[in-house]
GUKOLDO-295540 format. One record per atom (N, C-alpha, C): residue number from 1; residue in three letters; atom name; x, y, z. Coordinates in steps of 0.05 Angstrom, whole numbers. Each point is the difference from the previous one (the first is absolute). Layout:
<sites>
+------+------+------+--------+--------+--------+
| resi | resn | name |      X |      Y |      Z |
+------+------+------+--------+--------+--------+
|  NUM |  ALA |   CA |      X |      Y |      Z |
...
+------+------+------+--------+--------+--------+
</sites>
This chain:
<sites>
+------+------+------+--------+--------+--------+
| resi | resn | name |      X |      Y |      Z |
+------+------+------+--------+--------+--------+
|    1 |  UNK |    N |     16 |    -24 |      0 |
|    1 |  UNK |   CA |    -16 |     24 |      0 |
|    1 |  UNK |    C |     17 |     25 |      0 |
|    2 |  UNK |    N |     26 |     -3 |     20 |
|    2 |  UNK |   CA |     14 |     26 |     -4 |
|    2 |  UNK |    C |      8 |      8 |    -22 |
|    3 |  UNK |    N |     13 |    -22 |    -14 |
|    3 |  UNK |   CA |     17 |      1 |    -28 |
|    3 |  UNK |    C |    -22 |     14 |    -24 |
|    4 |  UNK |    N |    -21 |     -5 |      3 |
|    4 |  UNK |   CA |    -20 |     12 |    -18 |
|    4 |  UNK |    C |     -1 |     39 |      9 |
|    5 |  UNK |    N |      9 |      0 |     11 |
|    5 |  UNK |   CA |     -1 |     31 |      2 |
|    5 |  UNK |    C |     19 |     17 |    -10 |
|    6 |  UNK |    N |      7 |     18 |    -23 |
|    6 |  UNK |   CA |     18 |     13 |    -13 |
|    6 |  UNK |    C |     13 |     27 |     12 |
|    7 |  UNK |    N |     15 |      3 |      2 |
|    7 |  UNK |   CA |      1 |     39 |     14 |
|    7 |  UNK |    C |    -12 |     21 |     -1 |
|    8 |  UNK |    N |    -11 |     -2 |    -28 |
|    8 |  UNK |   CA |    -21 |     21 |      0 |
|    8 |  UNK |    C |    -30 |    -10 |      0 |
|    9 |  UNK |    N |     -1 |    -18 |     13 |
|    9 |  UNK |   CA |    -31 |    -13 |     24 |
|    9 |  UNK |    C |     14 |     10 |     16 |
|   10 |  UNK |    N |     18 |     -6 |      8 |
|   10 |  UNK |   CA |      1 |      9 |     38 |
|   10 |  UNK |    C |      4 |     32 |      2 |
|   11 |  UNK |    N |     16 |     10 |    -24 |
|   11 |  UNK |   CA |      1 |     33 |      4 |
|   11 |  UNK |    C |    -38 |     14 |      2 |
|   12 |  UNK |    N |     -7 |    -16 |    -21 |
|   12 |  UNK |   CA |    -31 |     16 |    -14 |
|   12 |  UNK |    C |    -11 |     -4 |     37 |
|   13 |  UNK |    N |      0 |    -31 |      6 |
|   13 |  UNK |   CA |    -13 |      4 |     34 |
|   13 |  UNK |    C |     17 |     12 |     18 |
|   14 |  UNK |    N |     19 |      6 |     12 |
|   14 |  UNK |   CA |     13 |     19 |      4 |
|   14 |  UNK |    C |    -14 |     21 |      2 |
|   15 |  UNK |    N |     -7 |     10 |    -26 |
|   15 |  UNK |   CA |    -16 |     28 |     -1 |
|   15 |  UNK |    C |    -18 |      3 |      1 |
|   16 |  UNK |    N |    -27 |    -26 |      4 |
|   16 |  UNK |   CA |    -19 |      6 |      6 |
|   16 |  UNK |    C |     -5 |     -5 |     27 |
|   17 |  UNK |    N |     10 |    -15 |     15 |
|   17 |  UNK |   CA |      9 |      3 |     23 |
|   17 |  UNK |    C |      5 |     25 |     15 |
|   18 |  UNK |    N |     18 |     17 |    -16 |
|   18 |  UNK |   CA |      6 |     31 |      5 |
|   18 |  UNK |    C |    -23 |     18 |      2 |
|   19 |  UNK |    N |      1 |     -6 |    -25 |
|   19 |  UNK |   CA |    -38 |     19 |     -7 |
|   19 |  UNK |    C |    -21 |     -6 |     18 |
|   20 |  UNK |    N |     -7 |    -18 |     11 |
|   20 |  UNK |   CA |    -21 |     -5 |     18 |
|   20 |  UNK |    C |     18 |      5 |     27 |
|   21 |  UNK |    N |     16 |      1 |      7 |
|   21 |  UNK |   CA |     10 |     13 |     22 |
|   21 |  UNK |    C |     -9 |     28 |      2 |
|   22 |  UNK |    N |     11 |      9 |    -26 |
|   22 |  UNK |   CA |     -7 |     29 |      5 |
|   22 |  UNK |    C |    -24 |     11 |      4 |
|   23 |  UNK |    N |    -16 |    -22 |    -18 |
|   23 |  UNK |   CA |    -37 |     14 |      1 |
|   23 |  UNK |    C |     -5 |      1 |     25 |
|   24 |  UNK |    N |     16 |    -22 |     18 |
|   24 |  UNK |   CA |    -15 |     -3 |     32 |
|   24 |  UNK |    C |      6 |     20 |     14 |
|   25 |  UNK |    N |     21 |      7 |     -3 |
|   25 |  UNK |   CA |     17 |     14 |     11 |
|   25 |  UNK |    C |    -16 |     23 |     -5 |
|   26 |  UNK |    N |     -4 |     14 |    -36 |
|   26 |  UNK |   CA |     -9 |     28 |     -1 |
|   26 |  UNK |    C |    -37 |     -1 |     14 |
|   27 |  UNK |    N |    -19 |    -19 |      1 |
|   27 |  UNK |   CA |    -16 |    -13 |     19 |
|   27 |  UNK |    C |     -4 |      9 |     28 |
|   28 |  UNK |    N |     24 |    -10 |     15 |
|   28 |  UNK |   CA |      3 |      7 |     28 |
|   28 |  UNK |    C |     10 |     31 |     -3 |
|   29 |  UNK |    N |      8 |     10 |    -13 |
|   29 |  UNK |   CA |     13 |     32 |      5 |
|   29 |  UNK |    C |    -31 |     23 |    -10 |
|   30 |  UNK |    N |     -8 |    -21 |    -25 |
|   30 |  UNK |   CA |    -27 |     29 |      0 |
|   30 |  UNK |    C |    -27 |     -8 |     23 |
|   31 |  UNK |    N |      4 |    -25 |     14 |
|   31 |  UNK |   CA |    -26 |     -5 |     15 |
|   31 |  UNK |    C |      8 |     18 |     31 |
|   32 |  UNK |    N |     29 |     -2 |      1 |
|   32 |  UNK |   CA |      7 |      6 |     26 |
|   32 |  UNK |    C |      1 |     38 |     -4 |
|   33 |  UNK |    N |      6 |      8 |    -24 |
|   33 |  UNK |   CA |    -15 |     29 |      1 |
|   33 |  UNK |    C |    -29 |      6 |     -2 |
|   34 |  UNK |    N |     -9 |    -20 |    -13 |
|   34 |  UNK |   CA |    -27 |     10 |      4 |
|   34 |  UNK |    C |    -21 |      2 |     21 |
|   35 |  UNK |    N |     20 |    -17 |     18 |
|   35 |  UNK |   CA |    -13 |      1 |     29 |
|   35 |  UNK |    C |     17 |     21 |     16 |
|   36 |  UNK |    N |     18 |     14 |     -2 |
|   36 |  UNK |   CA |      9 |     20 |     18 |
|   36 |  UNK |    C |     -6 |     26 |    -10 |
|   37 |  UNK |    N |    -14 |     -6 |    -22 |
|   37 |  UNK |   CA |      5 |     32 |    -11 |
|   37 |  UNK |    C |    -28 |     17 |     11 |
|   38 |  UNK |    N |      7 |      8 |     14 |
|   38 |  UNK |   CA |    -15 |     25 |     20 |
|   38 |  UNK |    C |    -15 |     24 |    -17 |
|   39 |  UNK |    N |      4 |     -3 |    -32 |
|   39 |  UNK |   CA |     -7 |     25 |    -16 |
|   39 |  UNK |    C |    -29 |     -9 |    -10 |
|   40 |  UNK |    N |     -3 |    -35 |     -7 |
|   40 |  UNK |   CA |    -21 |    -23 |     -4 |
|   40 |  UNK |    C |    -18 |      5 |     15 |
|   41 |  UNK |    N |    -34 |      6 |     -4 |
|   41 |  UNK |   CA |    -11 |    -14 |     22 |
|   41 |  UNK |    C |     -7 |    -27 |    -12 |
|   42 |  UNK |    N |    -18 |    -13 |     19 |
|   42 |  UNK |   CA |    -11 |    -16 |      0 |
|   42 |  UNK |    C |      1 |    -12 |    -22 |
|   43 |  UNK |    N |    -32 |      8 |     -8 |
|   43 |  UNK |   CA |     -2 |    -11 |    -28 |
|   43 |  UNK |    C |     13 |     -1 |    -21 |
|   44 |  UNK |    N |     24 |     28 |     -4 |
|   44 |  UNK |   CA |     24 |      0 |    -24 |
|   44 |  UNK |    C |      7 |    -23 |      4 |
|   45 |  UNK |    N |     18 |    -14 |     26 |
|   45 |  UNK |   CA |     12 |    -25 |      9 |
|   45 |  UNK |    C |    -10 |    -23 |    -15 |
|   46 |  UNK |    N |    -26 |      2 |      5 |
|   46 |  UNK |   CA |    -18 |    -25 |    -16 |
|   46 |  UNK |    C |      4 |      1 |    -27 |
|   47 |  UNK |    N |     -6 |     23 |     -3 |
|   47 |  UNK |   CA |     -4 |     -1 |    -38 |
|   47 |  UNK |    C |     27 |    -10 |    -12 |
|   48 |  UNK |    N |     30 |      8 |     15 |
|   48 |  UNK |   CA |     29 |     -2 |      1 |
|   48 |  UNK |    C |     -7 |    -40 |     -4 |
|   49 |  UNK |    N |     -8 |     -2 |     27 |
|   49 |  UNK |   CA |      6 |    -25 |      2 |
|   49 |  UNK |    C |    -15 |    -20 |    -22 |
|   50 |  UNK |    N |    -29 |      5 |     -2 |
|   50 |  UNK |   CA |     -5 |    -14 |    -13 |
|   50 |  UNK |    C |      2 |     -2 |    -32 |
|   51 |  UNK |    N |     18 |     21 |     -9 |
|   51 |  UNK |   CA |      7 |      9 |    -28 |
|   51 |  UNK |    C |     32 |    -13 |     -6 |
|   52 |  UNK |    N |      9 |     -6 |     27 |
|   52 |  UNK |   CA |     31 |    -20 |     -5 |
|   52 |  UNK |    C |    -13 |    -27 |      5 |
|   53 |  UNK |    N |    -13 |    -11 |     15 |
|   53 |  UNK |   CA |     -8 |    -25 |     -1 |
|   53 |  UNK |    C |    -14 |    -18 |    -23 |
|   54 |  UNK |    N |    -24 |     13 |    -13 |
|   54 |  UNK |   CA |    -20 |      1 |    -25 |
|   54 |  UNK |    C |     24 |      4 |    -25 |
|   55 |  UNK |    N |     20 |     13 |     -7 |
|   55 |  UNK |   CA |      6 |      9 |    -24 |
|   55 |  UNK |    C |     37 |     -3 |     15 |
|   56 |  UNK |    N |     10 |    -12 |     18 |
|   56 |  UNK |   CA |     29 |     -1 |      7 |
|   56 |  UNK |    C |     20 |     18 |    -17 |
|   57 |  UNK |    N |      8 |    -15 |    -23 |
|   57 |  UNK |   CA |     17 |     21 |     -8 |
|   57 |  UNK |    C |     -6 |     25 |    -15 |
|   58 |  UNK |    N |    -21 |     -4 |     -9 |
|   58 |  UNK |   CA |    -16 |     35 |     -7 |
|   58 |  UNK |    C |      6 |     15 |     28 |
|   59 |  UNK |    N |    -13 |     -9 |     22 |
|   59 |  UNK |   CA |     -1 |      8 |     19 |
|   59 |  UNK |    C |     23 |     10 |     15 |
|   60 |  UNK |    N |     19 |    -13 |      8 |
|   60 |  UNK |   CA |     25 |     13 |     13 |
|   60 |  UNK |    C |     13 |     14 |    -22 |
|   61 |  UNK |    N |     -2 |     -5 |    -25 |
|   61 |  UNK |   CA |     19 |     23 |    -17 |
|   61 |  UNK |    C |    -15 |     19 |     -1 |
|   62 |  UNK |    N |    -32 |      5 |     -6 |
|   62 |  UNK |   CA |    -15 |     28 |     10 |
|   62 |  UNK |    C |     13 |     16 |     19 |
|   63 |  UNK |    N |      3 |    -15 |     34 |
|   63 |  UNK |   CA |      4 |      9 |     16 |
|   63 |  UNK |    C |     28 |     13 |     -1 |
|   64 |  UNK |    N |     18 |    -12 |      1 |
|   64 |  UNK |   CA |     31 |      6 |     -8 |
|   64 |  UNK |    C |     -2 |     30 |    -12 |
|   65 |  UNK |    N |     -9 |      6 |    -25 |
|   65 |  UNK |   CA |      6 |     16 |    -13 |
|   65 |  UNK |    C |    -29 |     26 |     10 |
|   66 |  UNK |    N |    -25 |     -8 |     10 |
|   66 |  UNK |   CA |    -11 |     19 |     13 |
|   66 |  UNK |    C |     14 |      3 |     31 |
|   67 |  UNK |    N |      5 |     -9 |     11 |
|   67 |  UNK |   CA |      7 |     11 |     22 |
|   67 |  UNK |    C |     27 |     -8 |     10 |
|   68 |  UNK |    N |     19 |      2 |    -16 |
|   68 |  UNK |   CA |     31 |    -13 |     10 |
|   68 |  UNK |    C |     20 |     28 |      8 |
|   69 |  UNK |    N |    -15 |     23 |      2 |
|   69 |  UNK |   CA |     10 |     19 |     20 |
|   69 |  UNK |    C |     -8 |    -17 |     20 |
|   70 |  UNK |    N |    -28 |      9 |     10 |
|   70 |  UNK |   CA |     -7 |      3 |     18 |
|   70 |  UNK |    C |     18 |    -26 |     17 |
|   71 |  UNK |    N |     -3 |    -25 |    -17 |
|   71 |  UNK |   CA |     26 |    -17 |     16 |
|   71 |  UNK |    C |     17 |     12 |      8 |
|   72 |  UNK |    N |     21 |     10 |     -9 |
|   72 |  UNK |   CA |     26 |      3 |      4 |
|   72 |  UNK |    C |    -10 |     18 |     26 |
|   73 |  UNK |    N |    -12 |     21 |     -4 |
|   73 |  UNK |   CA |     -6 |     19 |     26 |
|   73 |  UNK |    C |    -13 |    -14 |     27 |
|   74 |  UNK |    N |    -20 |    -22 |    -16 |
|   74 |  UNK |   CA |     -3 |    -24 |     35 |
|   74 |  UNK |    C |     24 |    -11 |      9 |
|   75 |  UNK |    N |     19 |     -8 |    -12 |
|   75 |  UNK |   CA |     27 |    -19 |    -10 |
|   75 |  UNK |    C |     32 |     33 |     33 |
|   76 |  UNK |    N |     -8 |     23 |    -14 |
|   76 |  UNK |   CA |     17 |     14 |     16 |
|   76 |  UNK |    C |    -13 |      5 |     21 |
|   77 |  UNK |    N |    -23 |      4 |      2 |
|   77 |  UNK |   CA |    -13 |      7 |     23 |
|   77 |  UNK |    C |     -2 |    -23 |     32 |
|   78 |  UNK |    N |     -6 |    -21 |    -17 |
|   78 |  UNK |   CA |     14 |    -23 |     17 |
|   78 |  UNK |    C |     19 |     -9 |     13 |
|   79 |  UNK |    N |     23 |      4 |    -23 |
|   79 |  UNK |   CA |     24 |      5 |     15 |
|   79 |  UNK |    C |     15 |     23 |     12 |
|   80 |  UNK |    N |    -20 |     18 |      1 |
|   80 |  UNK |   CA |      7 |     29 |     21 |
|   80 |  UNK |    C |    -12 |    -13 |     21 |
|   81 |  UNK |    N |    -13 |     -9 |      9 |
|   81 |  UNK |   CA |    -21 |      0 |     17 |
|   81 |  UNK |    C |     13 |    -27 |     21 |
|   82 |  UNK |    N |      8 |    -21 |    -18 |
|   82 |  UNK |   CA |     21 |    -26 |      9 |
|   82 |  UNK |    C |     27 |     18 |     19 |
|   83 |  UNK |    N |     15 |     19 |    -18 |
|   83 |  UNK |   CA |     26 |     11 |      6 |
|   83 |  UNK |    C |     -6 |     13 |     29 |
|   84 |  UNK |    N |    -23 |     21 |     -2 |
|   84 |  UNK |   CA |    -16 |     24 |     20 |
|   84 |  UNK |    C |      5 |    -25 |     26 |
|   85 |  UNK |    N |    -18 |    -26 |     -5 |
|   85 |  UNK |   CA |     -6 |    -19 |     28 |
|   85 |  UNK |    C |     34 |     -4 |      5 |
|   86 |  UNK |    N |     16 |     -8 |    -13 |
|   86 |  UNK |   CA |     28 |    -15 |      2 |
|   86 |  UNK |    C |      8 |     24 |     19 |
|   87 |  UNK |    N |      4 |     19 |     -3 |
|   87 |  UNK |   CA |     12 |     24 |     11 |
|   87 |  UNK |    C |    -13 |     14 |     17 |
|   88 |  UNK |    N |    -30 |    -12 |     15 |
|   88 |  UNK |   CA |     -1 |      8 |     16 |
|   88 |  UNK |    C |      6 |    -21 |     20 |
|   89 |  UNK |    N |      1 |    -22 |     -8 |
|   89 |  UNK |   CA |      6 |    -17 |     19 |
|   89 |  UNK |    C |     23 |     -3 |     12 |
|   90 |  UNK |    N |     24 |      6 |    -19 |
|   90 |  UNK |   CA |     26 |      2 |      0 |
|   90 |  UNK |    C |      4 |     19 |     23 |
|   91 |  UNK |    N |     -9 |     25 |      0 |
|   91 |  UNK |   CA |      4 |     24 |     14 |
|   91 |  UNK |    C |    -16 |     -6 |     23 |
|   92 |  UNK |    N |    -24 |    -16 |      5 |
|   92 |  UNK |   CA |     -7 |     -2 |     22 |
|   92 |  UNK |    C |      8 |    -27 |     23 |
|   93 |  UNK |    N |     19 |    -19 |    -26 |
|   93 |  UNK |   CA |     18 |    -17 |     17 |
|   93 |  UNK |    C |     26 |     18 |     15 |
|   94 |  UNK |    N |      6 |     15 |    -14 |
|   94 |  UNK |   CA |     28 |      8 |      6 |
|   94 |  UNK |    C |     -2 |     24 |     11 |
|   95 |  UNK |    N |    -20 |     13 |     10 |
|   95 |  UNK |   CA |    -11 |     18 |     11 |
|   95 |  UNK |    C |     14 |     10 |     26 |
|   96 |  UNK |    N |     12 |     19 |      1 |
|   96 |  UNK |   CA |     15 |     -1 |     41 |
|   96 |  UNK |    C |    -22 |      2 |     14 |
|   97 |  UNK |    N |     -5 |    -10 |     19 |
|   97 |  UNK |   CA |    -17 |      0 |     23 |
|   97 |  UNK |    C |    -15 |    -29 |    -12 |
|   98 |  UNK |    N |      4 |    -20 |    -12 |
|   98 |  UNK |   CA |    -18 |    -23 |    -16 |
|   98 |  UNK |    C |     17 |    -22 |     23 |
|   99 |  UNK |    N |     18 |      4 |     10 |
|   99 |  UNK |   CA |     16 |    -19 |     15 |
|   99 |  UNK |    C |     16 |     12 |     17 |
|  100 |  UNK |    N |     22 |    -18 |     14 |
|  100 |  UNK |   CA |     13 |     14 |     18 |
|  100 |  UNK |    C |     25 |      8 |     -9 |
|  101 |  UNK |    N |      8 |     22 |      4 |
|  101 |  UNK |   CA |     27 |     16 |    -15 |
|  101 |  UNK |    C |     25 |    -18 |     20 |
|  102 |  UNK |    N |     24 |      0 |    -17 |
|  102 |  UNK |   CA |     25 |    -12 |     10 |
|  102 |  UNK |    C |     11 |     15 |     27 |
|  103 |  UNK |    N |    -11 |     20 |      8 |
|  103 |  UNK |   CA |      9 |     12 |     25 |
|  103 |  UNK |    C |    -19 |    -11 |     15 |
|  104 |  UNK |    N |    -35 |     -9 |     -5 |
|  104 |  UNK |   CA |    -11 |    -11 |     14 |
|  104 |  UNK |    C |      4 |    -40 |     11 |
|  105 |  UNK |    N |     17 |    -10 |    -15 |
|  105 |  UNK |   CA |      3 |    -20 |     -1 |
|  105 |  UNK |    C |     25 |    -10 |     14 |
|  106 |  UNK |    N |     25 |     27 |     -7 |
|  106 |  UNK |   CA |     15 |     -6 |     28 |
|  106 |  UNK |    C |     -2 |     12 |     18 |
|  107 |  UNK |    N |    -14 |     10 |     17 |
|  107 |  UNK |   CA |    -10 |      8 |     16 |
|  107 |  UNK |    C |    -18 |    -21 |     18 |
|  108 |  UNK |    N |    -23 |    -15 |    -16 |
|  108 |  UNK |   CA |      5 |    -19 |     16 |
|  108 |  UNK |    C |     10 |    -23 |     -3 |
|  109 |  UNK |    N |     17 |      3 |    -17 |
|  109 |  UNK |   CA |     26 |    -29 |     -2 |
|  109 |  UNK |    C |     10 |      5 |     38 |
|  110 |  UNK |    N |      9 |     33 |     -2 |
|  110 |  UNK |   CA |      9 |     12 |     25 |
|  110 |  UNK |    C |    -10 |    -15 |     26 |
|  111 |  UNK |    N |    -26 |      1 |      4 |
|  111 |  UNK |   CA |    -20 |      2 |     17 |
|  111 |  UNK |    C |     -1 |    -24 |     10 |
|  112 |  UNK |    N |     -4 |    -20 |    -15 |
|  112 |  UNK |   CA |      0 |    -26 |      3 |
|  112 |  UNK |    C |     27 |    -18 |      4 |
|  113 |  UNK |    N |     25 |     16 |      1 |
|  113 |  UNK |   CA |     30 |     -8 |     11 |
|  113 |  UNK |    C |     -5 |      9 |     26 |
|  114 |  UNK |    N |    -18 |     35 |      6 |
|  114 |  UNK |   CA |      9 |     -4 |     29 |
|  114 |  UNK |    C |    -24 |    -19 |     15 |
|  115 |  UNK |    N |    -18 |    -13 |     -5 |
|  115 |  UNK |   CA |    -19 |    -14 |      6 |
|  115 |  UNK |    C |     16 |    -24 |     11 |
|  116 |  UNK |    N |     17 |     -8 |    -21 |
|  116 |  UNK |   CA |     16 |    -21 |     16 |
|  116 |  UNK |    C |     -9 |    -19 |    -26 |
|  117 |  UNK |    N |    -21 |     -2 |    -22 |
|  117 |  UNK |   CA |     -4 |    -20 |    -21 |
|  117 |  UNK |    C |     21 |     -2 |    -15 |
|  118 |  UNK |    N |      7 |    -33 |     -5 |
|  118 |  UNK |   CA |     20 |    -14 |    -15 |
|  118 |  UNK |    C |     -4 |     13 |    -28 |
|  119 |  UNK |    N |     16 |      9 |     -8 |
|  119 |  UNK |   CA |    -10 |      9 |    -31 |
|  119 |  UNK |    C |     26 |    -17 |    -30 |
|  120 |  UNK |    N |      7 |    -24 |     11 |
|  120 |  UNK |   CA |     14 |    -14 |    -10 |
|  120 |  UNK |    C |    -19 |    -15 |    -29 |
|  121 |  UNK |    N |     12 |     -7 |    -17 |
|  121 |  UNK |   CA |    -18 |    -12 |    -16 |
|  121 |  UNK |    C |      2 |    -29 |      3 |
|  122 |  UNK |    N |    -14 |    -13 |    -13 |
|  122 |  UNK |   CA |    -13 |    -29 |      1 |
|  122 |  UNK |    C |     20 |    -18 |    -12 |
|  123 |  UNK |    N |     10 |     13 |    -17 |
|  123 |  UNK |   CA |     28 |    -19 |     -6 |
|  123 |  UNK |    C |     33 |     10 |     12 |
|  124 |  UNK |    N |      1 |     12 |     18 |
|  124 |  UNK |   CA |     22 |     13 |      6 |
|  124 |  UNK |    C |      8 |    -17 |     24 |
|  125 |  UNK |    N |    -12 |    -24 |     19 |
|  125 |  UNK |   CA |     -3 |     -8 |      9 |
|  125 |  UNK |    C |     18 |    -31 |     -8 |
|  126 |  UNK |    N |    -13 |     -2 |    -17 |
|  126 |  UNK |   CA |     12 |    -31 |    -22 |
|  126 |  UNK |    C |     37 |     12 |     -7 |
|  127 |  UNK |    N |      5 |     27 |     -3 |
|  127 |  UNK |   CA |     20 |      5 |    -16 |
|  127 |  UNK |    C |     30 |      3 |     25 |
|  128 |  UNK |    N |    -13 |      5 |     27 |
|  128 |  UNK |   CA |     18 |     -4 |     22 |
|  128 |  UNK |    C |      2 |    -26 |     10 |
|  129 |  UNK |    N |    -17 |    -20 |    -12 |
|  129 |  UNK |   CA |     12 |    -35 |      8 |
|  129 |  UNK |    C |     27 |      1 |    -12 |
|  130 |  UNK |    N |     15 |    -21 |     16 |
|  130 |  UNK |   CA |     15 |    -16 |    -12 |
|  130 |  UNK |    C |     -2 |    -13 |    -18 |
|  131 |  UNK |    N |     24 |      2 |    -19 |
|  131 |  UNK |   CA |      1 |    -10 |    -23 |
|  131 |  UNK |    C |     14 |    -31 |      2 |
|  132 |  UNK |    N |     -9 |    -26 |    -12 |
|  132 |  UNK |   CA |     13 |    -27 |      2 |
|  132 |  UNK |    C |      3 |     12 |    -33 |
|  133 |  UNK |    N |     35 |    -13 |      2 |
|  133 |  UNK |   CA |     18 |     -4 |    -24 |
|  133 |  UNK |    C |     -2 |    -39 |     -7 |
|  134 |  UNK |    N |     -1 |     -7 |    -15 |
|  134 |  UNK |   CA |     -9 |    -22 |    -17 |
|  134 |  UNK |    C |     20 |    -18 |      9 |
|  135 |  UNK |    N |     21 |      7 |     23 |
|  135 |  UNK |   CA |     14 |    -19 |      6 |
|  135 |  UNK |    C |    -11 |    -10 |     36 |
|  136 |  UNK |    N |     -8 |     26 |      9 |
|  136 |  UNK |   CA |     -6 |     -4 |     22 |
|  136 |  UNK |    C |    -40 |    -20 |     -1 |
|  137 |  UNK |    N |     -7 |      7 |    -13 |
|  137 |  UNK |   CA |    -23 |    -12 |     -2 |
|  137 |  UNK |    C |     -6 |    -35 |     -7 |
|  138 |  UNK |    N |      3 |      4 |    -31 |
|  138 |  UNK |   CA |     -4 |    -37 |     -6 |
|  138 |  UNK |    C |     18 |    -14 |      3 |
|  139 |  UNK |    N |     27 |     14 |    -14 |
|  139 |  UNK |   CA |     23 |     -6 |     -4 |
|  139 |  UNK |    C |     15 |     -9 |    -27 |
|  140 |  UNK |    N |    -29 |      9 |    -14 |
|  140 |  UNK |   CA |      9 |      3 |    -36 |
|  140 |  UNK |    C |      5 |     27 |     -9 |
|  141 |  UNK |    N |      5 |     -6 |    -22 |
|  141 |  UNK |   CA |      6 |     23 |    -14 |
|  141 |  UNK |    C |    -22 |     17 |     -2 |
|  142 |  UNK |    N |      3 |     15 |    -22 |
|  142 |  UNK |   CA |    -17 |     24 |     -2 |
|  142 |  UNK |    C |    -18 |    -16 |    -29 |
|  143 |  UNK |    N |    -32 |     -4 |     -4 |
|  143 |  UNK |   CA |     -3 |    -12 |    -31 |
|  143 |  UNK |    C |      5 |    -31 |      8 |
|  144 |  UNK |    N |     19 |    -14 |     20 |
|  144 |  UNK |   CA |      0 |    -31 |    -10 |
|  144 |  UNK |    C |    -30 |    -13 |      5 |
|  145 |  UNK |    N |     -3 |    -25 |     -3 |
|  145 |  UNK |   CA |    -26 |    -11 |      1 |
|  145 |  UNK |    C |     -3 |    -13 |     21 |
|  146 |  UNK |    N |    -19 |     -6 |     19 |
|  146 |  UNK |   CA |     -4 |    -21 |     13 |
|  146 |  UNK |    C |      3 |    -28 |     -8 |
|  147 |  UNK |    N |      2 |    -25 |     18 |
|  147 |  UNK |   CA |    -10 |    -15 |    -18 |
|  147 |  UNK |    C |     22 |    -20 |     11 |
+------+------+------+--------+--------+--------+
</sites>
C-alpha cells in the first residue's frame, strides 16, 4: 500500500492537509471575533454567525474583507489590555510595603538571636558530623563491590 503512493500524492496531501488546517484555524479566529466584538449587537452576531455556518467559505471571506480592521483593532486592543493586567500585577507584586523590606527581615533575624532561637539550618547539622573515610568504615576501597 505504501509503495503505491508517488511524491506528488503525498506533496498534493500534504497540502490539503495544510489547507484545511488553515480553514479551521481561519474558523476559530473569525468565530472568536465575532463573539468579542463589543461594536456587534446581538442579532449582527447571529446574522455573522449564521452566514459563516450556511455559506462557510463565502462566509468567513465576506467577513475577512468586511470587517478585518475591525479585527486587527480587537486583535491590539486585547493585547493592551493582556500587557495593562501583566503590569499591574508586576507592580503590585513588587510593590514596597507588598512584603517585608530587608531591613525588616534582619531585624527580626536580630530579634529572634536575642530570644535565644536556634537559627541553624536543617542541613548544617549533618555537615558538622564526622566524616568515615572508606578505610575506617568497610574496609574497601572507594567503588569496590560487595560480594
Amino acid at each position: 500500500m505504501l509503495g503505491e503512493f508517488q511524491v506528488g500524492q503525498v506533496f498534493l496531501s500534504f497540502l490539503w492537509f495544510t489547507m484545511f488546517f488553515i480553514w479551521i484555524w481561519l474558523l476559530i479566529i473569525v468565530f472568536s471575533d465575532i463573539f468579542r466584538s463589543h461594536d456587534l449587537g446581538g442579532f449582527a452576531k447571529f446574522l455573522w454567525i449564521f452566514f459563516v455556518i450556511v455559506f462557510p467559505y463565502l462566509g468567513v471571506f465576506v467577513y475577512l474583507i468586511a470587517r478585518g480592521g475591525k479585527m486587527s483593532q480587537h486583535a491590539i486592543e486585547a493585547a493592551a489590555a493582556q500587557d495593562a493586567a501583566q503590569k499591574a500585577y508586576i507592580r503590585d507584586a513588587v510593590a514596597p510595603g507588598s512584603g517585608p523590606t530587608p531591613a525588616d527581615q534582619l531585624q527580626n533575624l536580630a530579634n529572634l538571636k536575642a530570644q535565644g532561637v536556634s537559627l541553624s539550618s536543617p542541613g548544617s547539622s549533618r555537615s558538622r558530623a564526622p566524616r568515615v573515610t572508606p578505610t575506617q568504615g568497610s574496609g574497601r576501597a572507594p567503588g569496590a563491590r560487595r560480594g
